[in-house]
C-alpha positions as CSV (number, residue, x, y, z in Angstrom):
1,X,-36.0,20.9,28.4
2,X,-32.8,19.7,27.3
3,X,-31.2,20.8,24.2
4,X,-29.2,18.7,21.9
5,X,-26.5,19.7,19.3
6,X,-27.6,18.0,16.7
7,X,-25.8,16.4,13.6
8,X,-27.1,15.7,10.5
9,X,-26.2,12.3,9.0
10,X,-26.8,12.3,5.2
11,X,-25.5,9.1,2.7
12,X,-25.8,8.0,-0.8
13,X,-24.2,5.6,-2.7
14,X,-25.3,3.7,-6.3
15,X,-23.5,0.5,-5.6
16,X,-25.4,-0.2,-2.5
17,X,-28.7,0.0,-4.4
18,X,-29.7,3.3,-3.1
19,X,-32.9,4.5,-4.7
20,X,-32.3,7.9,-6.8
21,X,-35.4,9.5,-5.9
22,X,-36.0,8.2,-2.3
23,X,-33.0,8.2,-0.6
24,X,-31.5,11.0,-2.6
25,X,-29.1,13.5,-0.5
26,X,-31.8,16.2,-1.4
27,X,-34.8,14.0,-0.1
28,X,-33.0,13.3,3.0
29,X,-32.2,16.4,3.6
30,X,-35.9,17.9,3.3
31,X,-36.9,15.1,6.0
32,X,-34.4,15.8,8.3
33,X,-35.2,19.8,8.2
34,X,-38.9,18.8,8.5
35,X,-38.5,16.0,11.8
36,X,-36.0,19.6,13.2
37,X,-38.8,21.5,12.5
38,X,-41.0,19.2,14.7
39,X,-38.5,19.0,17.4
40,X,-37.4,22.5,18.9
41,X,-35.6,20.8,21.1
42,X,-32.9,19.1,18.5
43,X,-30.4,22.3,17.4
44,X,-28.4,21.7,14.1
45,X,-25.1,22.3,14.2
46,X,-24.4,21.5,10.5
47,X,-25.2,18.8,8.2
48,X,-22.8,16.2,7.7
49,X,-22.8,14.6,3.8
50,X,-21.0,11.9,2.5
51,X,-22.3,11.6,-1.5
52,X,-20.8,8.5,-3.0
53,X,-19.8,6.3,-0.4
54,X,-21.1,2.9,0.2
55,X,-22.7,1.5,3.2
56,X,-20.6,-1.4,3.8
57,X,-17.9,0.6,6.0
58,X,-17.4,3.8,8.0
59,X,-14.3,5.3,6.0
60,X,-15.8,8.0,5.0
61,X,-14.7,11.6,5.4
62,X,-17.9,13.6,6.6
63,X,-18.4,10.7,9.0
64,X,-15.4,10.7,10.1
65,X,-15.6,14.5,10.7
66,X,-18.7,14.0,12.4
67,X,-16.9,11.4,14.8
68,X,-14.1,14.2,15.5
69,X,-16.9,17.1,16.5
70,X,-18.6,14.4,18.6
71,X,-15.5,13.4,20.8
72,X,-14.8,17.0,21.2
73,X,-18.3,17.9,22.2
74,X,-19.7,19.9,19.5
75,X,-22.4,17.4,19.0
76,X,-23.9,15.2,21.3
77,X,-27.1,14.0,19.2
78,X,-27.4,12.3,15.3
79,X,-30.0,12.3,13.2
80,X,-30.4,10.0,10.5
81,X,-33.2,9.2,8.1
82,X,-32.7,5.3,8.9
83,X,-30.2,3.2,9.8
84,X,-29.1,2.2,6.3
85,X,-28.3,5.3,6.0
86,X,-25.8,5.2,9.2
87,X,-24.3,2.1,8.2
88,X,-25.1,-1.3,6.3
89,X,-22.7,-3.4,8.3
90,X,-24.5,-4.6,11.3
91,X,-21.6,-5.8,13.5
92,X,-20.0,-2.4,13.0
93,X,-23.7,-0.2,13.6
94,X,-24.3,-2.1,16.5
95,X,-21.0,-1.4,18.1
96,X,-21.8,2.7,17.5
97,X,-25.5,2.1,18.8
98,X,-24.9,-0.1,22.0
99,X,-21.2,0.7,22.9
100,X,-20.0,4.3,21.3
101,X,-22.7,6.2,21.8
102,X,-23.9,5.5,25.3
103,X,-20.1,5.7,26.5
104,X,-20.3,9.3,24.9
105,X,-23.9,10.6,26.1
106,X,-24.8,10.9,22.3
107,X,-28.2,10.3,21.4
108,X,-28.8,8.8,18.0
109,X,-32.2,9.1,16.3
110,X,-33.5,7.5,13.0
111,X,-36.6,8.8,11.9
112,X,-38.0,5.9,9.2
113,X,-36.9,3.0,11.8
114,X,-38.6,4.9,14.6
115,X,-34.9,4.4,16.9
116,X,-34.7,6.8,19.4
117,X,-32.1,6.4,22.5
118,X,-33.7,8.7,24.5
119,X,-36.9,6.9,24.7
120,X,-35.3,3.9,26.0
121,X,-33.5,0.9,24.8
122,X,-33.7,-0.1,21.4
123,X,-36.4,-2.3,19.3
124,X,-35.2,-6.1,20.1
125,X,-35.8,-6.2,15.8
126,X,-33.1,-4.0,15.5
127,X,-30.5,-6.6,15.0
128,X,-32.1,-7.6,12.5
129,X,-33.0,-4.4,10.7
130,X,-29.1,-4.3,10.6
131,X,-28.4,-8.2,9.6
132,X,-31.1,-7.2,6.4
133,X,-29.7,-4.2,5.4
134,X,-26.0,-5.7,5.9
135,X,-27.5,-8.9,3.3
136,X,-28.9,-6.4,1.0
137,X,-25.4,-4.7,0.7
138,X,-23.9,-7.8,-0.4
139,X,-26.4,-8.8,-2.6
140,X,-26.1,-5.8,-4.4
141,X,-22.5,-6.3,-3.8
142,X,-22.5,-9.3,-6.2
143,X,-24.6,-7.9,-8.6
144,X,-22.6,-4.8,-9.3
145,X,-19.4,-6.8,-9.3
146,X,-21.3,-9.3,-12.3
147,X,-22.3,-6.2,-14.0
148,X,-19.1,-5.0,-14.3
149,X,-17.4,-8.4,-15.4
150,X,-19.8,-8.3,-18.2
151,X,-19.2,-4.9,-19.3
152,X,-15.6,-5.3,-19.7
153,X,-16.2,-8.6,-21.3
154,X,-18.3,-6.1,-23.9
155,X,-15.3,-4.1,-23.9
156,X,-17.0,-1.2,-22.3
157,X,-14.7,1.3,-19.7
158,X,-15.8,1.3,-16.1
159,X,-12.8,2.9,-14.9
160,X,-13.2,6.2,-12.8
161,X,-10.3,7.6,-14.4
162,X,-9.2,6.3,-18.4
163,X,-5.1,5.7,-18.9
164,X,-3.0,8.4,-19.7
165,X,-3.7,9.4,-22.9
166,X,-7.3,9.1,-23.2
167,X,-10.6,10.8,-21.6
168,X,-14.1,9.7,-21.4
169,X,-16.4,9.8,-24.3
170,X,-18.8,12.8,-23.0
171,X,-21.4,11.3,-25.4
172,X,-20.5,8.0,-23.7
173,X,-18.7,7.6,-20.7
174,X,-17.9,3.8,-21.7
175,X,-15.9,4.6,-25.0
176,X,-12.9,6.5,-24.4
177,X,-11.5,9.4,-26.9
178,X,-8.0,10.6,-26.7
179,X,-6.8,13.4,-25.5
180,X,-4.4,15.1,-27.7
181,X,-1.7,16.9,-25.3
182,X,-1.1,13.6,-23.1
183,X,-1.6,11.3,-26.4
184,X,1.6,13.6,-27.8
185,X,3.1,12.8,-24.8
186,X,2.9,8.7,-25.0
187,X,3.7,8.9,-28.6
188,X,7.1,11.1,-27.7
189,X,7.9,8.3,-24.9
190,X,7.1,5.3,-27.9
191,X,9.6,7.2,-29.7
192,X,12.2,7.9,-27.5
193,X,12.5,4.3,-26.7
194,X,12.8,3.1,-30.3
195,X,15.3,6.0,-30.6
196,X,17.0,3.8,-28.0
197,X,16.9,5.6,-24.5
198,X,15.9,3.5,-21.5
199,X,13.2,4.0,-19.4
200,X,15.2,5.7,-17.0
201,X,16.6,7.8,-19.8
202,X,13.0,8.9,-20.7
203,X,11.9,9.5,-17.3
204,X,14.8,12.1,-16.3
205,X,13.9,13.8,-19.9
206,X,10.5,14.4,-19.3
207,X,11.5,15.5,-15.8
208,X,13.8,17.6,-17.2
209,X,11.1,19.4,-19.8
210,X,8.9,20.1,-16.7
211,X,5.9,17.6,-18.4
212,X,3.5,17.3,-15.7
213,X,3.6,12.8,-14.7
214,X,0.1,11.1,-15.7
215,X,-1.2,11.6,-12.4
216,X,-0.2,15.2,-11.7
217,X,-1.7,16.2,-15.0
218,X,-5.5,14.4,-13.7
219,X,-5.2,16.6,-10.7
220,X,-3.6,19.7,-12.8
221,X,-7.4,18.8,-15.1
222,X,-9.4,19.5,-12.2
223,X,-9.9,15.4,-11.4
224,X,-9.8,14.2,-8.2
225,X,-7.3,11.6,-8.9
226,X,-5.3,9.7,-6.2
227,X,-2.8,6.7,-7.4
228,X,-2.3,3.9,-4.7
229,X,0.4,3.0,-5.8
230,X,3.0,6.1,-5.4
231,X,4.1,7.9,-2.5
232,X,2.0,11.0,-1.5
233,X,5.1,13.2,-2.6
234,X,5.9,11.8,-5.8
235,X,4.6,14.4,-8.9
236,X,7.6,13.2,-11.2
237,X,8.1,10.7,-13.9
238,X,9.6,7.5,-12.9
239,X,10.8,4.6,-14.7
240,X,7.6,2.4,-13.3
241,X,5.5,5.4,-14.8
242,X,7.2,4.5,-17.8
243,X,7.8,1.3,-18.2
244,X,3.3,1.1,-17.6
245,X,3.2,2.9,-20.6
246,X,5.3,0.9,-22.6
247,X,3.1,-2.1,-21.7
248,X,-0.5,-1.2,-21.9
249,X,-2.1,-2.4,-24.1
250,X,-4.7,0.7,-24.6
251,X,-2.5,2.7,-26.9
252,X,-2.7,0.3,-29.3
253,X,-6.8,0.4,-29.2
254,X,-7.0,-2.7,-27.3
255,X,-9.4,-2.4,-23.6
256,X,-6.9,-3.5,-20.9
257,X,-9.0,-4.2,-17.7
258,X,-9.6,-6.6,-15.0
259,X,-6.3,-6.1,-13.9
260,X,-7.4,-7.0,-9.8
261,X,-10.5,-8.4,-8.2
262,X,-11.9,-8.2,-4.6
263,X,-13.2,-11.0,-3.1
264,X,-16.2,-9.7,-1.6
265,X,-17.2,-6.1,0.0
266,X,-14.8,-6.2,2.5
267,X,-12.0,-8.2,1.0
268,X,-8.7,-6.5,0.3
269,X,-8.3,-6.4,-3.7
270,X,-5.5,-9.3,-5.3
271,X,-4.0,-8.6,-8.4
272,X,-4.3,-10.8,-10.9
273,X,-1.7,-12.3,-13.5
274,X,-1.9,-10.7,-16.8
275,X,-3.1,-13.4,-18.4
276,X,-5.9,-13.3,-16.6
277,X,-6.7,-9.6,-17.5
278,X,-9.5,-8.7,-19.8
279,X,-8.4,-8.0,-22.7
280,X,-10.8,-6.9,-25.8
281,X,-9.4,-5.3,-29.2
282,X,-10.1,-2.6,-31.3
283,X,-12.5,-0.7,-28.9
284,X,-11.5,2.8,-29.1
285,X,-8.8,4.8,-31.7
286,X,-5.1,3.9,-31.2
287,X,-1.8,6.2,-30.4
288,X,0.3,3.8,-31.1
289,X,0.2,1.6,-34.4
290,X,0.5,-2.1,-34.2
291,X,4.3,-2.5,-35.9
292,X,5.9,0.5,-33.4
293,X,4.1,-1.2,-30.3
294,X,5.6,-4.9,-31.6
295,X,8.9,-3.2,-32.3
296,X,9.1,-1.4,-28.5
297,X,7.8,-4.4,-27.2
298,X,10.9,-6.5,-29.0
299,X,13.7,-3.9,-27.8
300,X,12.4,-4.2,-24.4
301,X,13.1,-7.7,-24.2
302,X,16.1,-7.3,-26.1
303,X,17.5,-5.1,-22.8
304,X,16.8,-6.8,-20.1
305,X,20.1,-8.7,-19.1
306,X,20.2,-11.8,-16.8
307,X,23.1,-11.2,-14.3
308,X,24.1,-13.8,-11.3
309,X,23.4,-12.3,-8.2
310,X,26.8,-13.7,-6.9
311,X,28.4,-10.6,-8.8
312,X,26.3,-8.3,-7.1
313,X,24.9,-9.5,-4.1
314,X,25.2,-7.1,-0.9
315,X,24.2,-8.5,2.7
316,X,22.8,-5.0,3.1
317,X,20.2,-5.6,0.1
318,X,16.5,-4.9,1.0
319,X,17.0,-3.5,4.5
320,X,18.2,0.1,4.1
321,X,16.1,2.8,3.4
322,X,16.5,6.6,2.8
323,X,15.6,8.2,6.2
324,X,14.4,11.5,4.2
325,X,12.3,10.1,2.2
326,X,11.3,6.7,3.0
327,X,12.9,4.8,-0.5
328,X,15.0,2.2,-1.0
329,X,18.9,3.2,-0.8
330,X,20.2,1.9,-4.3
331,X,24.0,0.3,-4.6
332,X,26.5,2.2,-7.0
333,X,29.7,0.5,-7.7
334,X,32.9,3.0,-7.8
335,X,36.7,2.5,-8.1
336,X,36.8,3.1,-4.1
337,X,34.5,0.5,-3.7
338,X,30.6,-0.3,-3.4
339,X,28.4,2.6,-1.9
340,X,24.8,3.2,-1.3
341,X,22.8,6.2,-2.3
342,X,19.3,7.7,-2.0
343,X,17.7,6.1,-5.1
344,X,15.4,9.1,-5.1
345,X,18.1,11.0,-5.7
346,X,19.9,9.0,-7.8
347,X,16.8,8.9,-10.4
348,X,15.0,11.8,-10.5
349,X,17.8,14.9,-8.7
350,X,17.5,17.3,-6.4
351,X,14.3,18.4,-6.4
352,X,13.0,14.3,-5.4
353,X,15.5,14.0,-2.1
354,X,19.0,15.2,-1.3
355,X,22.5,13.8,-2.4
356,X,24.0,11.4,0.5
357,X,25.4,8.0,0.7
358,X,27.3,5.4,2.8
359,X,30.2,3.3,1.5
360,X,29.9,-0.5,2.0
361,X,32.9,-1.0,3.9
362,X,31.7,2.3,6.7
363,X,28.1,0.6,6.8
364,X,29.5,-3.2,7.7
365,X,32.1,-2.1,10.2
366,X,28.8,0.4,12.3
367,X,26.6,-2.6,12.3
368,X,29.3,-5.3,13.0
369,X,30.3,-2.9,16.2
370,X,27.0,-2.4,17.0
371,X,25.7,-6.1,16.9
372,X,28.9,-7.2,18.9
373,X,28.5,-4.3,21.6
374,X,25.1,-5.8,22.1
375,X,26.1,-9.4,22.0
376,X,28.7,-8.3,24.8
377,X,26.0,-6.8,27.1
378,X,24.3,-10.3,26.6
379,X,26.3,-12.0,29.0
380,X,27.8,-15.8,29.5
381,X,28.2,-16.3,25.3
382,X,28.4,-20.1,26.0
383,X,25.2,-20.0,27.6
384,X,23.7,-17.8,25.3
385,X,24.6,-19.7,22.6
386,X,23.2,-23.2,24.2
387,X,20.1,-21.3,25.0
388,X,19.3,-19.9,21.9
389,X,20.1,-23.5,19.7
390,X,18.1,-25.1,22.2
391,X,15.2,-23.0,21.8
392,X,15.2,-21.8,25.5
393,X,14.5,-18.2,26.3
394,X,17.7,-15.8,26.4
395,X,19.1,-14.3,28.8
396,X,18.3,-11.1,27.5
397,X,14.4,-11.8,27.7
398,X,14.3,-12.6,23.9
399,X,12.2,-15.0,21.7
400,X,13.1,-19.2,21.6
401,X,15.3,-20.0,18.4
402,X,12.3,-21.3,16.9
403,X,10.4,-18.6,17.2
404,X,13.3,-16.3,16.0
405,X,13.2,-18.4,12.9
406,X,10.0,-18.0,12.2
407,X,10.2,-14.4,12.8
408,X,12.9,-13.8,10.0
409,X,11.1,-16.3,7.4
410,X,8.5,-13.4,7.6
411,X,10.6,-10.8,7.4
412,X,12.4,-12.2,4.5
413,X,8.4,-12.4,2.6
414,X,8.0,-8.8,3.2
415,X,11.4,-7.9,1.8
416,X,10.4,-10.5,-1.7
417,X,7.3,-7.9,-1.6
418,X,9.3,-5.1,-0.9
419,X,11.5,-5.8,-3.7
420,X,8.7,-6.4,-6.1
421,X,6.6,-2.8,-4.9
422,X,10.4,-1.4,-5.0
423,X,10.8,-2.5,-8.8
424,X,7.4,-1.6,-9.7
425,X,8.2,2.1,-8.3
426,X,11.5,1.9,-10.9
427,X,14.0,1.8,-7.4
428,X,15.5,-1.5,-8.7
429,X,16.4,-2.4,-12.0
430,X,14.8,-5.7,-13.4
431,X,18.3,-7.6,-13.3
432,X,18.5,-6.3,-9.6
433,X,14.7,-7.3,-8.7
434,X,15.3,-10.6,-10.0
435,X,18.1,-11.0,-8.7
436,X,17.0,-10.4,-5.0
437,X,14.4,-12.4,-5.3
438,X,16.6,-15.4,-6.2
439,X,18.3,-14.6,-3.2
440,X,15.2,-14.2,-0.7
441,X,14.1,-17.2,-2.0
442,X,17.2,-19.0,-1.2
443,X,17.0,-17.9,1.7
444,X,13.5,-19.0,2.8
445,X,14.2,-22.2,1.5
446,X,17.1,-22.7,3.9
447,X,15.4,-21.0,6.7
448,X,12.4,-23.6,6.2
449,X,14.9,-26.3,5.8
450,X,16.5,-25.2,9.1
451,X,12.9,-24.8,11.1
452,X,12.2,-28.3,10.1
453,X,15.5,-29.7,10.8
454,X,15.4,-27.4,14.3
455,X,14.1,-30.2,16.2
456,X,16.4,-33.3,15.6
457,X,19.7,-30.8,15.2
458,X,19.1,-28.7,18.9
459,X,19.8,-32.2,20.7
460,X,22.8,-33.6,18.8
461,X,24.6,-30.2,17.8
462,X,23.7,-27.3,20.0
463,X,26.6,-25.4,17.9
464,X,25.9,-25.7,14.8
465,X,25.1,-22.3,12.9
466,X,27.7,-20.6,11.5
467,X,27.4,-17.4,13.1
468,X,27.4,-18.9,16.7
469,X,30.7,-20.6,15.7
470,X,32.3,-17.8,15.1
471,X,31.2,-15.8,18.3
472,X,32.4,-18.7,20.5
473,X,35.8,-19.0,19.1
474,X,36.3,-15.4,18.4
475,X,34.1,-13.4,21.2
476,X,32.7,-11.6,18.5
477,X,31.2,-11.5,14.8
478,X,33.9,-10.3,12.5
479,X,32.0,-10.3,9.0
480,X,28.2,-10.1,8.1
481,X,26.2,-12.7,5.7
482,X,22.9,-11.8,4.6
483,X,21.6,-14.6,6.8
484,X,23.2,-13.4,10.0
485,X,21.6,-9.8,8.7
486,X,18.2,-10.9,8.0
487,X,18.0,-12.8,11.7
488,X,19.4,-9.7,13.4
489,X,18.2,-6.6,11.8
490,X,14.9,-5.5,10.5
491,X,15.4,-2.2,9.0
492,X,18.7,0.3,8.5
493,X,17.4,4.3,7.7
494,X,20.7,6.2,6.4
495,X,20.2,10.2,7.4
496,X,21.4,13.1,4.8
497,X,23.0,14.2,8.4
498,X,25.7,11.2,7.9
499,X,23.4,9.5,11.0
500,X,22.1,6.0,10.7
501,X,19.3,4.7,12.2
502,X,19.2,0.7,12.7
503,X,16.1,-1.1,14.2
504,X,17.2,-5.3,15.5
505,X,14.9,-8.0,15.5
506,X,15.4,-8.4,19.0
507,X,15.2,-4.5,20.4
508,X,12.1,-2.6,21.1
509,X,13.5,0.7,19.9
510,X,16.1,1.6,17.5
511,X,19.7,2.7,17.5
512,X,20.8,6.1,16.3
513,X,24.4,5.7,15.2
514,X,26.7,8.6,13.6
515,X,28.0,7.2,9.9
């Protein structure tokens, strides 16, 4: 008789309606040692448990162990206790069952549903076993999602982890209580803004002090905290971190939630504007009191400065990043001239990223004699030019004009988010943010204008742009605009080793030039 390294599938999760007592991790487990018991033949190699995790998808991190030991073949049998267990989403447990598994030679067994791949092909009601449970999912989907709304409506926390500042009630994990050493802490950074530093300012002090950031301290607490929205090295204050603090509305006793939604159970959560946020007063004790939290909130608006982008605008804006550590590079104006730093660096020191930079004029004149060495490798420029106004393929095997368009409208939406997910993290200053939005959005304007406009002007004017103008009369491009850089370029990684890396629109890899 044949005998099977067996895994142990075990699953429980509230918001999918699991029942306490029945489908508890403890029951399961007792069946699954029992139906072993019965079956000599099944050996356990270990049991694999995943406590808290819905149904509705397979990212889950004992599962996704258990897929690793299967495709190196230390299991080649699961047991289950029934299928909602496995799964609840019956595209995706029917693509394990009929497709995964057989490929593999694993034999999958769950004991209530009486499935069993070695005794032949499935039950022709298993579909539908899988269509119920994936129904029920949603179902319950819905009604946790309206239990929810109308607990924060009640002004009642359902957070898994309370705002800086604050802990659960242990009495009442719905009402929060403060937490004195992190409360001191949002007080001090209250303070220090009215004394009149800027967020920055406050940031590279508590840096400075060695005060662990909100989310370091959760894990330094013993929580298992993870925030979405940083990068996975970033343990410091930042001027994002503080300029949250400076707006939430929980320090001054007010329940500040709602702040996204998800459209349904596998729908990819949208932030909402705040004036949709749930806001309900005077639910839990206050840090801050109501005329220091209207004062902070007047000097805040009091310092932020609308600035033209015209006096600051750099064709490079948007597109470099530090290749250390992944951030934006930041501009810094100096009596030799415009530059570009790590903004890592530049914020938070030497312990974030190291110190290098590029100077304006260095960066322009690599990239203008690296777009014109590979404009001169493109052959005929008269016939390049024709071909690529008049939406033929180039020479070079590259995309139509219209497609090429199309192709930097997009990019220029992912730099707009970029710029906001930069500002949020405190790389850009609000007059910069603003400010290069202005200037994306100009931009996709015109490029919209010009898609439309592609079809009436390739006929009459094949030489219309600008930038093909100057290559004809010149042979080559002798100065960058930000449109010519947003149609050519997708991303430019500056090296602490004075290397840069640039990555075209129009290239499959990228090229490593020394600064």
């Amino acid at each position: 008789m044949r005998t099977w390294n067996t895994a142990g599938y075990l699953r429980l999760s509230r918001e999918d309606g699991d029942k306490s007592e029945s489908d508890s991790i403890a029951h399961q487990r007792r069946l699954l040692e029992q139906y072993l018991a019965e079956h000599p033949e099944l050996r356990l190699i270990d049991f694999y448990q995943d406590d808290g995790y819905t149904g509705t998808h397979f990212d889950r991190p004992s599962f996704r162990r258990m897929e690793e030991d299967m495709a190196a073949g230390i299991i080649d049998c699961i047991l289950v206790k029934d299928l909602s267990r496995f799964g609840r989403d019956y595209i995706e447990v029917g693509r394990y069952l009929e497709k995964e598994f057989p490929a593999r030679g694993v034999r999958f067994i769950a004991v209530n549903d009486g499935v069993d791949s070695e005794q032949g092909r499935y039950d022709m009601l298993l579909p539908i076993k899988n269509l119920f449970n994936t129904q029920y999912a949603k179902d319950i989907s819905d009604k946790v999602r309206s239990t929810i709304r109308s607990k924060q409506r009640r002004g009642e926390f359902i957070g898994a982890f309370p705002s800086y500042g604050y802990r659960k009630d242990p009495r009442n994990h719905n009402h929060l209580e403060i937490d004195p050493p992190a409360a001191c802490v949002v007080q001090r950074i209250f303070d220090l803004c009215e004394a009149g530093l800027g967020q920055l300012k406050i940031a590279k002090t508590l840096n400075a002090e060695h005060i662990p950031s909100p989310s370091e301290y959760k894990r330094l607490s013993g929580e298992r905290y993870h925030n979405g929205r940083r990068m996975d090295q970033t343990t410091y204050w930042t001027y994002a971190t503080v300029h949250r603090i400076l707006q939430n509305q929980m320090y001054l006793g007010n329940m500040e939630q709602g702040r996204s939604e998800r459209p349904g159970m596998h729908g990819k959560a949208r932030q909402r504007q705040r004036a949709e946020w749930i806001v309900v007063p005077g639910t839990h004790e206050p840090i801050i009191s109501r005329e220091q939290w209207e004062r902070v909130q007047s000097l805040l608006q009091k310092r932020t400065r609308q600035l033209s982008f015209e006096q600051n605008q750099s064709p490079f804006a948007g597109f470099l990043r530090c290749g250390a550590c992944g951030r934006a590079m930041v501009k810094t104006r100096r009596p030799g001239g415009l530059s570009y730093s790590c903004g890592s660096y530049k914020r938070y020191g030497p312990t974030v990223c190291t110190r290098h930079s590029i100077s304006h004029a260095v960066l322009e004149q690599i990239v203008l004699e690296d777009l014109n060495r590979l404009l001169s490798s493109a052959g005929d420029l008269n016939i390049l030019a024709q071909r690529s106004v008049a939406g033929l393929p180039h020479s070079s095997g590259g995309p139509p004009e219209g497609e090429r368009l199309e192709s930097a409208l997009q990019r220029l939406r992912r730099l707009k988010k970029s710029a906001y997910e930069d500002y949020r993290d405190g790389l850009l200053s609000r007059v910069d943010y603003l400010a290069y939005q202005a200037d994306y959005e100009a931009q996709i304007q015109a490029l919209t204008r010009q898609l439309a406009q592609l079809a009436r002007e390739q006929k009459d004017d094949p030489l219309r742009r600008p930038w093909v103008d100057a290559l004809l009369r010149q042979g080559k491009l002798t100065e960058l605009d930000r449109v010519t850089v947003a149609e050519t370029i997708r991303e430019i990684r500056v090296f602490p080793d004075h290397q840069l890396e640039i990555t075209y629109t129009f290239a499959d890899d990228a090229g490593l030039l020394s600064g």
